[in-house]
N, C-alpha and C positions, 0 to 999 in steps of 0.2 A: 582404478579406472578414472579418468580423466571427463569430466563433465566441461560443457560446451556451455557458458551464462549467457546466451544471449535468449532472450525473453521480448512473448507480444503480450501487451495487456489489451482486452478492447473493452467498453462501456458503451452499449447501445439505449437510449431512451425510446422506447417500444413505445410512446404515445404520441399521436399527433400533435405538432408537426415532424416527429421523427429525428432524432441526432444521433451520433458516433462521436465519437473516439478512441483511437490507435495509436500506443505509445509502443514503439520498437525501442531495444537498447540491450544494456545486458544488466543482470542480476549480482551481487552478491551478497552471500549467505553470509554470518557473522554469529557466531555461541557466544559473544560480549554479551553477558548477563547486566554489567551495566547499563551498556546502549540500551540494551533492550527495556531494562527497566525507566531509564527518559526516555526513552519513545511511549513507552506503553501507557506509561504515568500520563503526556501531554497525548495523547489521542483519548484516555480516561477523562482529562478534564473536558476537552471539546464534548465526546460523547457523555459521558454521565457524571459533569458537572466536579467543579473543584471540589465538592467534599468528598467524594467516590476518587477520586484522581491516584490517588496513593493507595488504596484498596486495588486498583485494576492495574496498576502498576505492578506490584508484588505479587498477584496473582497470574500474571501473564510472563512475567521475569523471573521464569525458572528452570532447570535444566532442563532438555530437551526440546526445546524451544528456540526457534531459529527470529533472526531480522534479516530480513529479504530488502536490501535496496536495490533499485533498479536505478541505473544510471540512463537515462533517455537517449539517443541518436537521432530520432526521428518521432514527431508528432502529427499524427493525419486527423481531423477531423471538418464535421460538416453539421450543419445544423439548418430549421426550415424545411428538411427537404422534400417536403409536399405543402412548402405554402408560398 
């Protein structure tokens, strides 16, 4: 069966003054256990710090385990919008 990558993401900030964001584009999936493991590793560093960085790398970089990029098309967003 033949899947269709195109993907919306949205991010709304639910507190006053209120924002959005709407990223349209398409998606792809990738079993690169490498990729996976540099992505995983440098979102490890940002979230829990370079000495966790290679712990959440190897933990999150292994089979059955997808990387999901989404290639963008189109960005909507708005912000303020009740101030």
């Amino acid at each position: 069966m033949q899947h269709d990558g195109r993907v919306a993401l949205t991010v709304d900030d639910p507190h006053p003054p209120f924002a959005f964001v709407i990223v349209e584009g398409n998606a792809e999936l990738s079993e690169d256990l490498n990729r996976l493991l540099e992505v995983a590793t440098r979102l490890g560093e940002k979230y829990m710090g370079p000495d966790r960085a290679v712990e959440f790398g190897k933990r999150n970089a292994v089979p059955g385990e997808l990387l999901a990029t989404v290639h963008p098309a189109k960005v909507i967003g708005e912000k303020n919008l009740t101030g």
